[in-house]
Structure formats: C-alpha cells, structure tokens
C-alpha positions in Angstrom: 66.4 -82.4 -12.8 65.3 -81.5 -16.2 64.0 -78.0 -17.3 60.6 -78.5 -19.6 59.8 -75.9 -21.6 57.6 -73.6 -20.7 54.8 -70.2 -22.3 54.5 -67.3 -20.5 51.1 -67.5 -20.4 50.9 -71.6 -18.8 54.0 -69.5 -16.6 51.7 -66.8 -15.6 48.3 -68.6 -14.9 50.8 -71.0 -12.4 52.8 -68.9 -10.3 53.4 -65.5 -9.0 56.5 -64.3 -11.0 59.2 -62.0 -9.3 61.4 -60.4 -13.1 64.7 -60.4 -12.4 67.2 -59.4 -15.1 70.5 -61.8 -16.5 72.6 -62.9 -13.2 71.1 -61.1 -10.8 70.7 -63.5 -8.5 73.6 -66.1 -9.6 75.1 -66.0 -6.0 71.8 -67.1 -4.2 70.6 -69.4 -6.9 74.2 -71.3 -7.4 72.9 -74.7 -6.2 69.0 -74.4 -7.0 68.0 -76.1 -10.0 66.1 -74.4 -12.7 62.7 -76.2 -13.2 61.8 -74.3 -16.6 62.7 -72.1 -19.6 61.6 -70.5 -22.3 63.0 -69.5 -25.7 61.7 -67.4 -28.6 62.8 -66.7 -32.2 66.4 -65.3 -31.1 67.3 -68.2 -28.6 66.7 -68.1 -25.1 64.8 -65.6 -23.2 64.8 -67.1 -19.3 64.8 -69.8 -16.7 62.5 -70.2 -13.9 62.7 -71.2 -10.3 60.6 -72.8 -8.4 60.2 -70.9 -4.8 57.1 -72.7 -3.3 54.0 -73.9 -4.6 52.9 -70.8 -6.4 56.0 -68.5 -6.0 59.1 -68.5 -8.9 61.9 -66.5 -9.8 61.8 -65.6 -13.8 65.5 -64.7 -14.4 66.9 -64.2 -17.8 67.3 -61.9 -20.9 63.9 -61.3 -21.4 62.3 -62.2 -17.7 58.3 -61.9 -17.3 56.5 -60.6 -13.9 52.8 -61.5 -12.8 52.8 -59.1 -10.1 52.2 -55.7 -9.6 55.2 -53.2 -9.8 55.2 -52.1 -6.5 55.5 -55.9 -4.8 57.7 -56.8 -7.9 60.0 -54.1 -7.0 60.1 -54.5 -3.0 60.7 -58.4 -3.9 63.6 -58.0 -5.8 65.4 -55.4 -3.1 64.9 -58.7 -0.9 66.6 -60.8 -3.6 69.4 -58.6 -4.3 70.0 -58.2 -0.3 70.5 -61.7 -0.1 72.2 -62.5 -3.1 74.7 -60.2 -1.6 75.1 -61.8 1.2 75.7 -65.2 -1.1 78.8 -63.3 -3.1 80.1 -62.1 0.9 79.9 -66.1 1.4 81.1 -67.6 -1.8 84.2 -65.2 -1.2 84.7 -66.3 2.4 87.6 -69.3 3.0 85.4 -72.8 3.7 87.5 -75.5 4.3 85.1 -77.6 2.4 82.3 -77.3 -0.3 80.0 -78.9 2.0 79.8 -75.9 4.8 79.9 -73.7 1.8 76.5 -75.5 0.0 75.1 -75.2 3.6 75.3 -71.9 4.2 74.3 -71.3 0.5 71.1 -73.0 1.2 70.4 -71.6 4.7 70.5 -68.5 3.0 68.4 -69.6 0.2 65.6 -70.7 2.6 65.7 -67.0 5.0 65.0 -65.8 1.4 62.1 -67.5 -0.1 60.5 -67.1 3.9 60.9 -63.3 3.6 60.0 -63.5 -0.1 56.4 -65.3 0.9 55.7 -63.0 3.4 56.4 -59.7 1.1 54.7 -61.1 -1.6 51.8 -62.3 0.4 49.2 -64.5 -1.8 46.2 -62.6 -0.6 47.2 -59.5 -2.1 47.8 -60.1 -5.3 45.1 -62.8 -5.6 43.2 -60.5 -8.2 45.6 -61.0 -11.1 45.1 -64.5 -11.6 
C-alpha cells in the first residue's frame, strides 16, 4: 500500500487522532502499513495509521492529536501496554515468522478493541 500525503487539518476533520511520539509503538505496529504522512519545511514530521473507520495512530517527530488530553493520555497507556507485550513477543523463540506475524496481529487487534472502547466516539463527538 501506498502512503498519500496528507494536512493536518484534512487529518483532523477525518479521524480521531491518538499523538504518539518517534517509535513508540514500533513493536505493535511492525506489520501494519502506514496509510499517510506528512512532511513540512524540515522533512518529515509523521505517519498515520489507520485503526478503524475514524480512529488512527499519528506517530512521528512532530505527531498531531484531535482528542482531548485526558482520552489522548489514557489511550496511549493502552498503546504502550501492548506494544510491550509485542517487544516480550518479538524476543520470544518462534520457530517460524508465520506464528510470529500471528501473534503480532492478534495482539494488534486486542488493541485497537480496547483502543475503541477507551476512546469511545460519543464522547469526543464535540470536537469535530
């Protein structure tokens, strides 16, 4: 998949954003393919993924957030619990890379479940 560029505003008016800073969630995000980025005058400033229909992950040197503080921060504990959990996997011995994608991903999907639920639409429906 190719990453298309993408504003912060056109990112903002789309998606509830969860900031993350540089690599802090490189374990849980290994195999999930940016779907945009952004750059500015100094080079590039982030990448975003896709989490569901409205939900994304803005990771980079220069992330953005569209939620409040509070939800922002409570998401990212989530984020950094599981990427945790990714690093205790990618140092475990698989026997192939196959079981190893698949546990990567099983673990990718118990996060953007809890992720949903802590973010919850209806709460933050007034910044949009």
């Amino acid at each position: 998949m190719i990453k298309a560029k993408v504003t912060d505003r056109e990112l903002r008016s789309g998606y509830y954003v969860i900031k993350l800073g540089y690599c802090d969630a490189q374990n849980i995000l290994k195999f999930q393919p940016a779907r945009f980025y952004n750059y500015g005058v100094y080079g590039w400033r982030y990448d975003v993924y896709e989490l569901d229909w409205c939900l994304a992950i803005c990771t980079g040197y220069q992330p953005i957030k569209s939620i409040p503080e509070k939800i922002n921060n409570n998401a990212v504990a989530i984020v950094e619990k599981y990427d945790k959990k990714a690093a205790a996997i990618r140092s475990a011995d698989f026997r192939s890379f196959d079981g190893y994608r698949k546990a990567i991903d099983r673990l990718y999907n118990k996060m953007v479940n809890e992720l949903k639920k802590a973010v919850n639409y209806e709460t933050v429906e007034g910044i949009k």
